[in-house]
Gaussian input, Z-matrix of N, CA and C with variables (Angstrom, degrees):
# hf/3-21g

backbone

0 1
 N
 C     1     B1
 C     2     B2     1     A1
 N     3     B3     2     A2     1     D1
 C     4     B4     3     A3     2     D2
 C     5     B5     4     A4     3     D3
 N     6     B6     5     A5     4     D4
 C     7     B7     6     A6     5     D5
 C     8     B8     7     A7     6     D6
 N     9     B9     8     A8     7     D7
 C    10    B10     9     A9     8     D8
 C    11    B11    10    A10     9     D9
 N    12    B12    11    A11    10    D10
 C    13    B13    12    A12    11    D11
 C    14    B14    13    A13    12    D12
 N    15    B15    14    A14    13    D13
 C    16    B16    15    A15    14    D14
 C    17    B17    16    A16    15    D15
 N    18    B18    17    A17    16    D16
 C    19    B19    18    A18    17    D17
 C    20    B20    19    A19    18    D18
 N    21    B21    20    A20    19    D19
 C    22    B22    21    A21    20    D20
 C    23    B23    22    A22    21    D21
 N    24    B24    23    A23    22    D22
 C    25    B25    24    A24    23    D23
 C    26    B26    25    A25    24    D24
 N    27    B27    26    A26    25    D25
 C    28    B28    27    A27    26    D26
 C    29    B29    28    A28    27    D27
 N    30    B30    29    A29    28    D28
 C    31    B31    30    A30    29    D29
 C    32    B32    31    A31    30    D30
 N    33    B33    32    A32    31    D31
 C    34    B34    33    A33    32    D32
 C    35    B35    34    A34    33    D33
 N    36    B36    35    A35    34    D34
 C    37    B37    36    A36    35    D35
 C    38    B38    37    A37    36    D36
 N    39    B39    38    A38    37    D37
 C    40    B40    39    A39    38    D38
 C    41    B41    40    A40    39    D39
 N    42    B42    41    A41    40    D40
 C    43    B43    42    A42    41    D41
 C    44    B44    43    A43    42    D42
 N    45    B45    44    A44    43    D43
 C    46    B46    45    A45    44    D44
 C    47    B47    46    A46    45    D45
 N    48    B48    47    A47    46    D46
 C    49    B49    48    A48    47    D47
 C    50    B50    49    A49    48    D48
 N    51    B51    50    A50    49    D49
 C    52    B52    51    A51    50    D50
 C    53    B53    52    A52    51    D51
 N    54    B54    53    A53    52    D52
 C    55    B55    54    A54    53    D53
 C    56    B56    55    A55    54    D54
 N    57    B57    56    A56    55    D55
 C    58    B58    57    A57    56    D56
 C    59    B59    58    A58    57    D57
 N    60    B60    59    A59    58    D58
 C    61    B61    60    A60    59    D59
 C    62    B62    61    A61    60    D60
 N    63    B63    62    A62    61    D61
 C    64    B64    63    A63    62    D62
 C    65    B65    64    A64    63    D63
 N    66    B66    65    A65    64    D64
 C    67    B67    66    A66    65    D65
 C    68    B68    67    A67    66    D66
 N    69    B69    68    A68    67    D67
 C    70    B70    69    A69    68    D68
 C    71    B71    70    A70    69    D69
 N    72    B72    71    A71    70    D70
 C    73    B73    72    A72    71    D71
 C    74    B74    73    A73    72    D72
 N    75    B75    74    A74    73    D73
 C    76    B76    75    A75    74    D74
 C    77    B77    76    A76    75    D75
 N    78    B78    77    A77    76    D76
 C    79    B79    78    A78    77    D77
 C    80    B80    79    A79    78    D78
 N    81    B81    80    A80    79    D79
 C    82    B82    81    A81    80    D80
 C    83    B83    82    A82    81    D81
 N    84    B84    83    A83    82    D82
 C    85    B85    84    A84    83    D83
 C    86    B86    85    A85    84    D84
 N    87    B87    86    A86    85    D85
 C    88    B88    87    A87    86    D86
 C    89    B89    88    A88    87    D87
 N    90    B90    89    A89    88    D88
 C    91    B91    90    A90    89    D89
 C    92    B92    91    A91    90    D90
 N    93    B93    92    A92    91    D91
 C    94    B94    93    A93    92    D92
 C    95    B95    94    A94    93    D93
 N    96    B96    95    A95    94    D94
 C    97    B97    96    A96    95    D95
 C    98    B98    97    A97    96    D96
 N    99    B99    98    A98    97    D97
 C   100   B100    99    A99    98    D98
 C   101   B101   100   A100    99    D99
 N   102   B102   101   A101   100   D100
 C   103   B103   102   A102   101   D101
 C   104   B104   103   A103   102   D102
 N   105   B105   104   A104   103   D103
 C   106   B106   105   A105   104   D104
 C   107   B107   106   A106   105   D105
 N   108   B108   107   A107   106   D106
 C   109   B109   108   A108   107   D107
 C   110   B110   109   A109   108   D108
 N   111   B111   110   A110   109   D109
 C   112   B112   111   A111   110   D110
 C   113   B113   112   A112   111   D111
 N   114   B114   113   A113   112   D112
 C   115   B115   114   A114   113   D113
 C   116   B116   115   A115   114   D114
 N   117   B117   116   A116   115   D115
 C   118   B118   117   A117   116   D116
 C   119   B119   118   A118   117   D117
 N   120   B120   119   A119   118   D118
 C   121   B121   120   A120   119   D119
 C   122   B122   121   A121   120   D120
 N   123   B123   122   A122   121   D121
 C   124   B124   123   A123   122   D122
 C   125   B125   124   A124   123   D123
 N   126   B126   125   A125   124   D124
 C   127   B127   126   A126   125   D125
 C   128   B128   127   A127   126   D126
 N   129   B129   128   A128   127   D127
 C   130   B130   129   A129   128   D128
 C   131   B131   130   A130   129   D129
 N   132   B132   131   A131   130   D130
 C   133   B133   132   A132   131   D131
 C   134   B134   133   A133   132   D132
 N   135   B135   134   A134   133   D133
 C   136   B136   135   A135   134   D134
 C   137   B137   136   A136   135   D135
 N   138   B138   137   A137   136   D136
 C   139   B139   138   A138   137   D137
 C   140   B140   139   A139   138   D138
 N   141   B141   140   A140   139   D139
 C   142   B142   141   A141   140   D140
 C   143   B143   142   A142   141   D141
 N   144   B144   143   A143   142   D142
 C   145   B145   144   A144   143   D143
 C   146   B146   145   A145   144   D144
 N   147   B147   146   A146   145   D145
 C   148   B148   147   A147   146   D146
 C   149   B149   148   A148   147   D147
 N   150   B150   149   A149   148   D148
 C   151   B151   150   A150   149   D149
 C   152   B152   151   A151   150   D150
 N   153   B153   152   A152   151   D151
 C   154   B154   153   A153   152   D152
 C   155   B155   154   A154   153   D153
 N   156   B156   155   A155   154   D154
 C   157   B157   156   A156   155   D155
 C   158   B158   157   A157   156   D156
 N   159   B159   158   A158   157   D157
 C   160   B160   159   A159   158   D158
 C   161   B161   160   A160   159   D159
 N   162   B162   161   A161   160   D160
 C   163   B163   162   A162   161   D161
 C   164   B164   163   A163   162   D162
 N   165   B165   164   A164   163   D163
 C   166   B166   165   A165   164   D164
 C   167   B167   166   A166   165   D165
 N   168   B168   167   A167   166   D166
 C   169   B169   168   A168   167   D167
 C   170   B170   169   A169   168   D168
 N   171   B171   170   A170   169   D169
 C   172   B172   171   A171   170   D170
 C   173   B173   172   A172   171   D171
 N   174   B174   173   A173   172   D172
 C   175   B175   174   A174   173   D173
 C   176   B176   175   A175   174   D174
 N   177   B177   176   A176   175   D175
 C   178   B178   177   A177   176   D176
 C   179   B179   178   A178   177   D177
 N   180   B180   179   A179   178   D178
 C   181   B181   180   A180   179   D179
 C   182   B182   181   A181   180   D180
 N   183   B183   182   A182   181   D181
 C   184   B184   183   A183   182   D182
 C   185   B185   184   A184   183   D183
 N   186   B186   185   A185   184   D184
 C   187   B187   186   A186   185   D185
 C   188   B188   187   A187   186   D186
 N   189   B189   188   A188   187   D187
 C   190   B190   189   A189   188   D188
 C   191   B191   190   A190   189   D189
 N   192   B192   191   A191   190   D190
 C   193   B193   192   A192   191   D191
 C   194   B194   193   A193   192   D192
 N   195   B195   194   A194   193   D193
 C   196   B196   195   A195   194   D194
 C   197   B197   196   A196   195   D195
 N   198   B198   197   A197   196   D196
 C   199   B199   198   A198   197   D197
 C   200   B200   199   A199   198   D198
 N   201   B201   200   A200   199   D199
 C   202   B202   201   A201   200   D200
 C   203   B203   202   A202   201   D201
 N   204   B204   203   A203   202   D202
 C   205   B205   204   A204   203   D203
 C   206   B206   205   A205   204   D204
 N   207   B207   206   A206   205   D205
 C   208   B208   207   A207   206   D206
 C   209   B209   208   A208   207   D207
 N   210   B210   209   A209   208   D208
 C   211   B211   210   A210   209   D209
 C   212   B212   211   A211   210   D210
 N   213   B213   212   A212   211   D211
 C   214   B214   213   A213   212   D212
 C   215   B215   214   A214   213   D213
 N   216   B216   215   A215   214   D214
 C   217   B217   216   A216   215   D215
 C   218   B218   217   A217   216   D216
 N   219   B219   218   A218   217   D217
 C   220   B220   219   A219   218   D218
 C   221   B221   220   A220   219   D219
 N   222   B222   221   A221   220   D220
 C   223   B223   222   A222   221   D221
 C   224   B224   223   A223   222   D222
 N   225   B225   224   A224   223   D223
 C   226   B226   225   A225   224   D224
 C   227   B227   226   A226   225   D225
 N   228   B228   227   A227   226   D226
 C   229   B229   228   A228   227   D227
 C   230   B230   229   A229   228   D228
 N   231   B231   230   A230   229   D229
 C   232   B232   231   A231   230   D230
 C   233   B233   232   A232   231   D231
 N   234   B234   233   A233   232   D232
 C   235   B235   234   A234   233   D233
 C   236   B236   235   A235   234   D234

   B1=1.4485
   B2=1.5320
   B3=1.3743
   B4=1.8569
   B5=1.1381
   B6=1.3487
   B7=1.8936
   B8=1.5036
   B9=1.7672
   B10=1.4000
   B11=2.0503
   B12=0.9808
   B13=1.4667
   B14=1.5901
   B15=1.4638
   B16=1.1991
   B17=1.7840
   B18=1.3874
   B19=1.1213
   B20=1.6575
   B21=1.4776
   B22=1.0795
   B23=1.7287
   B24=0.8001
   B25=1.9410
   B26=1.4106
   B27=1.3690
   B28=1.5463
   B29=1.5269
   B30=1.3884
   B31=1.4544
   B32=1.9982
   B33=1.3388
   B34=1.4076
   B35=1.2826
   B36=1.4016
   B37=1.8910
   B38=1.5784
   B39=1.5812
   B40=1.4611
   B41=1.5173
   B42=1.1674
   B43=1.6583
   B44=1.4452
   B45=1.3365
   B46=1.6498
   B47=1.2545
   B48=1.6300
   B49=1.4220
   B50=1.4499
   B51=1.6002
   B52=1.6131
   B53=1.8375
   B54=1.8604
   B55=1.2929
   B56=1.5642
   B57=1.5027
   B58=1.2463
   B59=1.1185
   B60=1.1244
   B61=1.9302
   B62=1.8473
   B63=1.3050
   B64=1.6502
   B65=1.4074
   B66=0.9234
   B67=1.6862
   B68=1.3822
   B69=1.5016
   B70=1.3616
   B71=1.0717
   B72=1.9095
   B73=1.1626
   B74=1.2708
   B75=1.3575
   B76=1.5358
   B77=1.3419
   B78=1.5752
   B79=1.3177
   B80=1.2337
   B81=1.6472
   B82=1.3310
   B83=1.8207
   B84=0.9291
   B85=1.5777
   B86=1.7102
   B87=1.4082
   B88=1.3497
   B89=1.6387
   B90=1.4203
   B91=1.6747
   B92=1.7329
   B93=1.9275
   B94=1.0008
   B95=1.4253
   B96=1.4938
   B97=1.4641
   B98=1.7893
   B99=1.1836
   B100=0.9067
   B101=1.5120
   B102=1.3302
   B103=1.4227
   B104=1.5510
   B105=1.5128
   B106=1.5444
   B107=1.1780
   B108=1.6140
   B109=1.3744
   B110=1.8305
   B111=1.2478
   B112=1.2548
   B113=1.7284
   B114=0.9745
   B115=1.6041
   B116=1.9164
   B117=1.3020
   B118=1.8066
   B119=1.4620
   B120=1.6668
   B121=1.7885
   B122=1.7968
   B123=1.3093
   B124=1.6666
   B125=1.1694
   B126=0.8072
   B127=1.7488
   B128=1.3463
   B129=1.2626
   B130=1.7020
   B131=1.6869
   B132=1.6511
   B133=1.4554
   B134=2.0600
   B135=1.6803
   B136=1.3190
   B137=1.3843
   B138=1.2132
   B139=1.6362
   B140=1.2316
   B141=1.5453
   B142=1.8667
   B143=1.7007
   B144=1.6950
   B145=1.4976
   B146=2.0453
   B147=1.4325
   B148=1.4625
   B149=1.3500
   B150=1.5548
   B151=1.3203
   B152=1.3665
   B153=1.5900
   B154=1.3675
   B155=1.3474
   B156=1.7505
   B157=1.2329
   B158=2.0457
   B159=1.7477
   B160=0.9199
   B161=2.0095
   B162=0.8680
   B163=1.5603
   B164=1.7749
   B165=1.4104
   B166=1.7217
   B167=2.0988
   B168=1.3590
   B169=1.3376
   B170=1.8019
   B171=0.7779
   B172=1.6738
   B173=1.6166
   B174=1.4030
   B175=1.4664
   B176=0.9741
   B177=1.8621
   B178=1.1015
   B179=1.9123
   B180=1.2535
   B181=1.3948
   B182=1.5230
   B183=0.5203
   B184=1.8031
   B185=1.3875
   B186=1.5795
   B187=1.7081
   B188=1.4273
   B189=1.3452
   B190=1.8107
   B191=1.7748
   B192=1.7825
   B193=1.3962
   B194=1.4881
   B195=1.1633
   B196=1.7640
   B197=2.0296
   B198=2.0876
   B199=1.1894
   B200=1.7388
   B201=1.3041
   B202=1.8489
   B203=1.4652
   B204=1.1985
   B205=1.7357
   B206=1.0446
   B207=1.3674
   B208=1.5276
   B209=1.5668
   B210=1.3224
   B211=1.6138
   B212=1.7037
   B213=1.2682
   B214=1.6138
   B215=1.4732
   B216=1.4392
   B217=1.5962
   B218=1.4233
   B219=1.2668
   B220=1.5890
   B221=1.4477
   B222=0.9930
   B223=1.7150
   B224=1.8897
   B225=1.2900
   B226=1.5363
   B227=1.2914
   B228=1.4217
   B229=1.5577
   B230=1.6594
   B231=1.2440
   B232=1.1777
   B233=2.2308
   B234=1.2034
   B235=1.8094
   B236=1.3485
   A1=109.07
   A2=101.54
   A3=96.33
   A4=134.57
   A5=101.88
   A6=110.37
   A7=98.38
   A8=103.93
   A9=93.34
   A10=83.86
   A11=97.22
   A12=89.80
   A13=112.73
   A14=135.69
   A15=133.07
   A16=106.74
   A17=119.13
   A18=115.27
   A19=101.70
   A20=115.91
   A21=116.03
   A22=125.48
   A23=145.64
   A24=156.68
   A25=96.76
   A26=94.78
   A27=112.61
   A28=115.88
   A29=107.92
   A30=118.04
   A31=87.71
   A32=109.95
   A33=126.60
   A34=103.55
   A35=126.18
   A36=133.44
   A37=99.04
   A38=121.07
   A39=91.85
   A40=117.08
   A41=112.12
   A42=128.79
   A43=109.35
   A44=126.45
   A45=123.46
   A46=111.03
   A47=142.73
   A48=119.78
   A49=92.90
   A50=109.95
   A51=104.59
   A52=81.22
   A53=85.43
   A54=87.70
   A55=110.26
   A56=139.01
   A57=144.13
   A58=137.81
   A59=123.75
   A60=115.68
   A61=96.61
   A62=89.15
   A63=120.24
   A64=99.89
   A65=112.73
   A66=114.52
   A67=164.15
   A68=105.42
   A69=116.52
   A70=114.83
   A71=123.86
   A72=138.23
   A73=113.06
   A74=117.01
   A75=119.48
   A76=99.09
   A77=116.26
   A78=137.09
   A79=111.04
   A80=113.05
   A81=102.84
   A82=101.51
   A83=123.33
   A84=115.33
   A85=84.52
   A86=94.94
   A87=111.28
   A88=105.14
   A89=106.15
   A90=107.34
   A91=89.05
   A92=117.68
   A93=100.32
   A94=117.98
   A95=112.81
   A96=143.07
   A97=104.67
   A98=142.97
   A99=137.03
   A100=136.71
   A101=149.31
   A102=140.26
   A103=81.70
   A104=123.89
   A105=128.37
   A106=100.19
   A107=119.79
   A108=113.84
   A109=113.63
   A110=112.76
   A111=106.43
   A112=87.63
   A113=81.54
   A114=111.19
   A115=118.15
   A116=116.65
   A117=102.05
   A118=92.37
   A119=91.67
   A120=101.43
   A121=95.68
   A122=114.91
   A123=136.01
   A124=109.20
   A125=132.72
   A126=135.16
   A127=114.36
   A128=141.71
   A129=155.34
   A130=98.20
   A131=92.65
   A132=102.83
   A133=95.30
   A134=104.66
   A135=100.02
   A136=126.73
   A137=113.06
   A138=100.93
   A139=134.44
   A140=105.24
   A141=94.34
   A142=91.38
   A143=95.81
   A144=105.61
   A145=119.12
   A146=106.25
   A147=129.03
   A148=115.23
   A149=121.03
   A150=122.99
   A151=108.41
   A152=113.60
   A153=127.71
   A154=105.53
   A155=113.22
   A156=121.70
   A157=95.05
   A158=112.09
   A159=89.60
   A160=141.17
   A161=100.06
   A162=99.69
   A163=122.53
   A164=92.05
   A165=101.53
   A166=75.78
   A167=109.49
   A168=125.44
   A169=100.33
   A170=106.96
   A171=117.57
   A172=119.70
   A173=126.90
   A174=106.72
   A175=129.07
   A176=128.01
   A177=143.55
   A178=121.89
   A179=96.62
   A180=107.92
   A181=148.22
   A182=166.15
   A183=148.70
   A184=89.52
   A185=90.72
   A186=126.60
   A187=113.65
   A188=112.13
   A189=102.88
   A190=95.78
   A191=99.82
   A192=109.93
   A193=128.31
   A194=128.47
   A195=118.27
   A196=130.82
   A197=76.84
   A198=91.58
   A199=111.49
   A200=110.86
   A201=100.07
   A202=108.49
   A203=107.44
   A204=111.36
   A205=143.78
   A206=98.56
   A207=109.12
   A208=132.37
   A209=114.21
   A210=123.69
   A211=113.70
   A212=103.96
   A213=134.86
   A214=131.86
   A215=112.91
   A216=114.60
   A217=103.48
   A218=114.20
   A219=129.93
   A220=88.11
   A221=119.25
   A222=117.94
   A223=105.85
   A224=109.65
   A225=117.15
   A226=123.18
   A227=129.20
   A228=139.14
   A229=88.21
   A230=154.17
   A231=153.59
   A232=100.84
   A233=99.09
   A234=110.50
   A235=108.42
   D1=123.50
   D2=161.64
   D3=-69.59
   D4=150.80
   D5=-166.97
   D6=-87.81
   D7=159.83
   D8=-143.96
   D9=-103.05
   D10=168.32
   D11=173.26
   D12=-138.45
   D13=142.76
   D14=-166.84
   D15=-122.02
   D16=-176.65
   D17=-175.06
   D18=-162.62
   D19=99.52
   D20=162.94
   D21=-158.44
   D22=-163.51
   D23=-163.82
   D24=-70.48
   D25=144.88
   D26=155.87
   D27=-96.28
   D28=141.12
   D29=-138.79
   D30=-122.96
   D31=-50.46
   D32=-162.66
   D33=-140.35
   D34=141.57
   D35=155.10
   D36=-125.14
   D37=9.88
   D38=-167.93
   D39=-67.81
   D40=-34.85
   D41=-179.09
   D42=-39.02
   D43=142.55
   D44=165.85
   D45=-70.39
   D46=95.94
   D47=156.30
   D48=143.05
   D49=-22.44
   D50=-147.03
   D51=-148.89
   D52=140.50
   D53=156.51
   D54=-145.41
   D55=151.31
   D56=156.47
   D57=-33.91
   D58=106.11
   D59=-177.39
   D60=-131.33
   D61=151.19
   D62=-167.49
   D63=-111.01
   D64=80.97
   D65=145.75
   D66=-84.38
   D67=100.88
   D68=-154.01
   D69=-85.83
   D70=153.31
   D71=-172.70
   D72=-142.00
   D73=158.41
   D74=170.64
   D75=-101.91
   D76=152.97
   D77=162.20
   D78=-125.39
   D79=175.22
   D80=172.25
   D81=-145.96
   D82=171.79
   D83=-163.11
   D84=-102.84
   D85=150.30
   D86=-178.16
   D87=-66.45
   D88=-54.06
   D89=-152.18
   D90=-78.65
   D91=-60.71
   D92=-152.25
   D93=-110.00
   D94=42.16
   D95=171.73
   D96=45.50
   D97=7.06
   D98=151.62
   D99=-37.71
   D100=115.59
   D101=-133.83
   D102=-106.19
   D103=173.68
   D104=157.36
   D105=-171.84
   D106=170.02
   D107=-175.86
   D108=-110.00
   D109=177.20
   D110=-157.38
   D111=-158.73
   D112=137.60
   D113=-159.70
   D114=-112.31
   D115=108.12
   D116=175.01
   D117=-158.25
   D118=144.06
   D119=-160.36
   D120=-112.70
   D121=135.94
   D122=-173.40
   D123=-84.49
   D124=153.00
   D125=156.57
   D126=-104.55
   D127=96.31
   D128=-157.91
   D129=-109.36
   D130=132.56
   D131=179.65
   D132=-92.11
   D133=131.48
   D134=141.39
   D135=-157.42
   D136=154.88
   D137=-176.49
   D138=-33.68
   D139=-44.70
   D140=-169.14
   D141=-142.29
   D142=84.84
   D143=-175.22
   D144=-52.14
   D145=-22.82
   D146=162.02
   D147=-41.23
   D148=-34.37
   D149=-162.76
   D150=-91.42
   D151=3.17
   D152=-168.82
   D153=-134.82
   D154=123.92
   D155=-158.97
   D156=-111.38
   D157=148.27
   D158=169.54
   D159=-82.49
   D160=164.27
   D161=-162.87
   D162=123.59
   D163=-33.53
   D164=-139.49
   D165=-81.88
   D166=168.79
   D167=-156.08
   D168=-116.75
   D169=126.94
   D170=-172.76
   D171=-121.64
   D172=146.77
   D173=138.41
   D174=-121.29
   D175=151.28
   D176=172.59
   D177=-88.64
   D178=142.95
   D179=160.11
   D180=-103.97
   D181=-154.56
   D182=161.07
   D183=-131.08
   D184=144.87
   D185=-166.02
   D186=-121.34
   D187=161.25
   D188=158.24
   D189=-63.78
   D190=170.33
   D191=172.69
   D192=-54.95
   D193=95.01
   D194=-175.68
   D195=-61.50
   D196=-37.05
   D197=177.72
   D198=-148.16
   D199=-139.90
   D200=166.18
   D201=-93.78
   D202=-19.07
   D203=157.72
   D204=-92.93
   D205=-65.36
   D206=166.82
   D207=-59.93
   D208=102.48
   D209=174.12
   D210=-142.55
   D211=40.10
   D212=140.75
   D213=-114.82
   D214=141.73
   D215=175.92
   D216=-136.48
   D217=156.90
   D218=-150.58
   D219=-84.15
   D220=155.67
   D221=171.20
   D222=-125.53
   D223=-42.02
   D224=168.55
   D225=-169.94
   D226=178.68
   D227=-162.10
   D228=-93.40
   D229=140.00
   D230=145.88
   D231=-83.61
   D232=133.25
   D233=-178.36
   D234=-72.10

């Protein structure tokens, strides 16, 4: 099975190793078809969380478990 990969904001770098990304989605309501967005923030393992400023747009991959959170790792900076 392929690992799933996401794409959204950096939220946090304060952490050593790890930084926060917010990844947003559209939904849409079943009954009254209206779309909206939906919002849930990751915890991504990477080496030198410093090298990543917040704002800047990333994607993640899914990992084995690192920690009780973290089971994403950064894969690259998107421009």
């Amino acid at each position: 099975m392929p690992k799933k990969k996401l794409t959204g904001l950096i939220v946090s770098n304060k952490m050593d190793k790890t930084i926060v990304v917010n990844v947003e989605r559209i939904k849409e309501h079943p009954i009254y078809k209206r779309r909206y967005k939906v919002h849930k923030k990751y915890k991504a393992h990477v080496e030198n969380s410093k090298d990543f400023e917040i704002g800047q747009k990333v994607i993640i991959e899914e990992c084995r478990p690192i920690s009780k959170d973290k089971k994403w790792t950064v894969i690259e900076k998107v421009k």
